[in-house]
N, C-alpha and C positions, 0 to 999 in steps of 0.2 A: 631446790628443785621440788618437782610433785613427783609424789609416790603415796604406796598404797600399803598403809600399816595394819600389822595386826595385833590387837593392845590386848584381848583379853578372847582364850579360847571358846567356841562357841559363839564368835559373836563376830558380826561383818567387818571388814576392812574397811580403817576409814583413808581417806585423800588429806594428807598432810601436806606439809612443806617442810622437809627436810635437808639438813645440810649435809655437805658430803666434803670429805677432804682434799689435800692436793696428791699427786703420785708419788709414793713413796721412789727407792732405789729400782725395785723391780716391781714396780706397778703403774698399773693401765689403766687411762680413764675414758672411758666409751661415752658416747651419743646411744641411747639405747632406742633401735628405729622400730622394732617390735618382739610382744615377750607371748606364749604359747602359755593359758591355764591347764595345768596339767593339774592330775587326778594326784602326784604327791603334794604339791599344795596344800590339797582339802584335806589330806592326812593331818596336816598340824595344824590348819585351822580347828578341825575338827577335836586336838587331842592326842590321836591316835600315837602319835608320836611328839614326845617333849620336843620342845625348843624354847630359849631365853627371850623373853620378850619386853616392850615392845622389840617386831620385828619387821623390815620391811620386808616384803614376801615375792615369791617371783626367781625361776633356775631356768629359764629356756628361751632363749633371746637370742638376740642377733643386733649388731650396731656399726657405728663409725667410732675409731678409735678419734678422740682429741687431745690427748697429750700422753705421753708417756716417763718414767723415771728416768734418771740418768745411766743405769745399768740394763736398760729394756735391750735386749737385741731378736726378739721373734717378732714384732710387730714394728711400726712409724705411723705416725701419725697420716689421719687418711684411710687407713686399712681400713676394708671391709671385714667385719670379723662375725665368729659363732662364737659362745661363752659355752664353755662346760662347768657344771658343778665338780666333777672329778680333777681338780687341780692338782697337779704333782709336783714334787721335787725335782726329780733326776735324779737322784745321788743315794737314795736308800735303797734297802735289799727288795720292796715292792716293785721298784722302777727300776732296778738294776737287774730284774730277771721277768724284766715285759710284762709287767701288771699293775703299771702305773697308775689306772683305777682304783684300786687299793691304796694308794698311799695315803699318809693322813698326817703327814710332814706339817709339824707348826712353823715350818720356814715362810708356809702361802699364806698365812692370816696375820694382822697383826696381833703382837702381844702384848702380857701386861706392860702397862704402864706407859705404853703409846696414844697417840692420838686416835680415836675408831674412825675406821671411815668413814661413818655414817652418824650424826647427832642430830640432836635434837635442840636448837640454839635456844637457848633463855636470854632474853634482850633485857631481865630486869633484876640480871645481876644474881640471880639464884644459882649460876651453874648448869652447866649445858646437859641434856642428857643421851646417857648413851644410844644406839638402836641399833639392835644383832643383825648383823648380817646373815641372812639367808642364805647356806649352801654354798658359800665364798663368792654370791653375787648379786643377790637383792632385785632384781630385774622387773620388777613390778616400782620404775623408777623409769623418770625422765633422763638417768645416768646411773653409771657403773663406774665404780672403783676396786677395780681385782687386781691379781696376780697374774704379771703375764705368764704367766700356765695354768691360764684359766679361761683362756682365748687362744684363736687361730684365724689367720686371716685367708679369706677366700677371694674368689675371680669375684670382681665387682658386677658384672651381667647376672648375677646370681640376686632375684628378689629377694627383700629381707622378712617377709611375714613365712616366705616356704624356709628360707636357710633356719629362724629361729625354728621351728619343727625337728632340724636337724640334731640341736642342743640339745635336745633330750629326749621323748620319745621314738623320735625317728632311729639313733644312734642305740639306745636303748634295746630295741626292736629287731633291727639288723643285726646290729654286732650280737644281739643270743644266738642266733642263728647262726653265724660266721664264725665267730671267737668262740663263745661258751661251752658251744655245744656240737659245733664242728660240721653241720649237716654239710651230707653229699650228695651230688646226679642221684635222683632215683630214690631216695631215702621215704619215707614216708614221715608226716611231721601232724600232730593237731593244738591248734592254738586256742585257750580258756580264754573269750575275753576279746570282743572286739572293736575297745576302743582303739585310741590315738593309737598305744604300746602295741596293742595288737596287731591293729591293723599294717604296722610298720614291721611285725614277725610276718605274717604273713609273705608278706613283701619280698622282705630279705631272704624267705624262703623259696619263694618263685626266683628272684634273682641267682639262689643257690644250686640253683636245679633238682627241688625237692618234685620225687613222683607223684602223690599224692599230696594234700593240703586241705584239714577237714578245718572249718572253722566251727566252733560254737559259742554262743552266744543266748538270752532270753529274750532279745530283741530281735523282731523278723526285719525290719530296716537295715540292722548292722551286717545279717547275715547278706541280703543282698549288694550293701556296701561292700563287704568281705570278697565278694567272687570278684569287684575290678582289681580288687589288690593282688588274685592270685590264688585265692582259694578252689579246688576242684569238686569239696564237697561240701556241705552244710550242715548243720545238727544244732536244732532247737533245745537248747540245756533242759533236762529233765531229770528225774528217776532213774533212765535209762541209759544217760550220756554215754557212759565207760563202757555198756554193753554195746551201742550201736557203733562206737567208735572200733572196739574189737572186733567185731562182726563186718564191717566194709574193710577194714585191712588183714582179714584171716589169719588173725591173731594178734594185734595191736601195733601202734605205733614206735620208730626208732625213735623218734623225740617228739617230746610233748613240752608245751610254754603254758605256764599260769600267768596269766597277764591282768589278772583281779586282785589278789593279795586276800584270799578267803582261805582258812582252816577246810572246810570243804572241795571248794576247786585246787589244789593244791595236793589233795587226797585222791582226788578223781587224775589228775595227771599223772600221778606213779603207778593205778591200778590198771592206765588205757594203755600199758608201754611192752612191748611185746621180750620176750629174753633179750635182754642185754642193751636194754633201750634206756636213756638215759631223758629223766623231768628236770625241768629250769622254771625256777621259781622266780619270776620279774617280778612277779605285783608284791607289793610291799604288805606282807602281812602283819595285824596291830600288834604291840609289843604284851607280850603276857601270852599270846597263843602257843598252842603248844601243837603238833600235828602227828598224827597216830597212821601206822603204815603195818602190815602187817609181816610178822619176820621173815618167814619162811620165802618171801617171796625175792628177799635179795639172792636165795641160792640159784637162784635166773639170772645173776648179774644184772637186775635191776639197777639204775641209779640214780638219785635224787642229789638236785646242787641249784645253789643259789646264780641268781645272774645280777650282777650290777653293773647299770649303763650299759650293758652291751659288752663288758670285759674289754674295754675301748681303748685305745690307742688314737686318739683324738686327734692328736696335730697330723696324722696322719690321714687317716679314716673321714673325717669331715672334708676335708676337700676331694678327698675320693665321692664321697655320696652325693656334694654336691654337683660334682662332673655325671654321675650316673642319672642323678636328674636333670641335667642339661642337655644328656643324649636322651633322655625319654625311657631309661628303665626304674628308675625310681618314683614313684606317685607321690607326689605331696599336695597338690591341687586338691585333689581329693579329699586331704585329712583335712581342711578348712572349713568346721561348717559357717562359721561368721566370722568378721573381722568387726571389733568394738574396739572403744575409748576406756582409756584408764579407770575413767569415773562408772564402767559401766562391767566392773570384776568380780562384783557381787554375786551380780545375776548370770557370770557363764558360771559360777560357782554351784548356783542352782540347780544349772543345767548338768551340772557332773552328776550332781546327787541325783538326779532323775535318770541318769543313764541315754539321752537322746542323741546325743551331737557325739561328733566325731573330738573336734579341738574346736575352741574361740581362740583365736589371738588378738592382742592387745595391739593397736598398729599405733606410731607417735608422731606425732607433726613432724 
């Protein structure tokens, strides 16, 4: 199959031809019909964060299953499916007390001494070579080989370029708001960051019934994006952000989302949060940071907490959102600024680093 590797950091992805294995006992093997360039991508492209490489690259997709293991019982063949990177057991103490997100069970990936799903075939006898699976799903591929709990199958009238959105920043986005952070009717919320992640907090927060909804951002486009998703106020990221944010809610925010992954924005979310108001930190900040708060301000019952994925419940949740978007409360139209070819992943990669576009998704014959 063609996929999109990445052999050495700092350096573009190239289009190979990659081999991929057969379904193990509990494993699923998708038609992958479109995959979302998401901003953790450029993370390990970048660096930012280790991974084993070569890698084929790619977490947020959507497909048609085409075969499955002998022990598969959530999916059949045919399924329209979402892939989530938070693949779970069932059976450990992460998933046996509803934070199946967390789990990191080597039951989902295969182990030493098995076949990898994904090689790299040597036709002249040198020995094949491995290539890491990406996030337990490689989706920057004309096919997937997961763990079925790594997928969930949806209503088929559901388009596959908006369900992949679903996979990850959408799910991402929402579930902070829902799960993480619990917002209610009336609460007041300001979201760091109005990309794809963001633009999906916001969302999830208008669906929530947040009173107020400040977006910020440095880009005056995203801000205008921001208000169809739900936002009621605006604020151009300055010098001033945490002061003007405190100043329109008369003494700051119940929850606040970092949706960038910056030592600064991150700082700025725990300082806009009014007594007893609780930061969620989504954006993935580089590893070696460290972030500085000041003490005295937890005796306000301040609180500061990581979000990942959305603190998701996925086989559940994902066909919920996608129903929400079928009735017209959930946007995803919107988070679409282009739909591109495989061969053309470089350059939405570009486009992250510039900060312009909402998502590019990868759409597949």
């Amino acid at each position: 199959m063609k996929a999109a590797v990445l052999r050495e950091v700092g350096k573009p992805l190239q289009i190979e031809t990659v081999s991929i294995g057969k379904p193990g006992p509990r494993e699923v093997l998708i038609r992958t019909k479109a995959a979302g360039v998401c901003h953790s991508d450029l993370h390990f492209v970048e660096g930012s964060y280790p991974h084993p490489l070569p890698a084929v690259l790619g977490h947020e997709s959507a497909g048609v299953v085409e075969a499955v293991g002998s022990e598969v019982r959530t999916v059949k063949v045919g399924d329209h499916v979402i892939t989530c990177l938070s693949a779970y057991c069932g059976h450990c103490e992460v998933c046996l007390t509803g934070h199946m997100s967390l789990c990191v069970s080597s039951e989902t990936k295969r182990g030493k001494g098995e076949e990898p799903r994904l090689f790299k075939e040597d036709l002249s006898g040198g020995g094949d070579t491995k290539m890491a699976q990406f996030l337990n799903l490689s989706s920057f591929a004309e096919q997937m080989l997961v763990h079925e709990h790594a997928c969930v199958a949806v209503r088929r009238d559901m388009p596959f370029d908006r369900a992949a959105l679903i996979g990850c920043s959408v799910m991402t986005g929402v579930g902070a708001v829902i799960h993480t952070s619990s917002v209610r009717p009336g609460e007041t919320v300001a979201v760091i960051g109005c990309g794809g992640v963001g633009l999906a907090t916001i969302n999830g927060a208008a669906m929530a019934g947040a009173g107020r909804i400040i977006a910020i951002d440095r880009v005056p486009s995203k801000l205008e994006l921001a208000k169809q998703f739900g936002a009621t106020d605006v604020i151009l990221a300055g010098p001033d952000t945490v002061k003007e944010v405190v100043e329109l809610t008369g003494g700051g925010v119940h929850h606040s989302f970092e949706a960038i992954g910056l030592k600064a924005t991150a700082e700025q979310a725990f300082k806009m949060l009014r007594r007893g108001g609780t930061a969620n930190i989504i954006g993935m900040i580089p590893v070696g940071t460290m972030i500085e708060l000041h003490g005295p301000d937890f005796l306000g019952e301040k609180k500061i907490q990581g979000s990942f994925m959305g603190s998701n419940r996925f086989p559940v949740d994902m066909p919920r959102l996608v129903d929400a978007y079928m009735a017209g409360k959930l946007k995803l139209d919107e988070l679409i600024s282009r739909r591109i070819k495989l061969e053309d992943v470089n350059s939405a990669f570009d486009e992250l680093k510039r900060g312009e576009l909402a998502r590019s998704v990868i759409v597949f014959d």
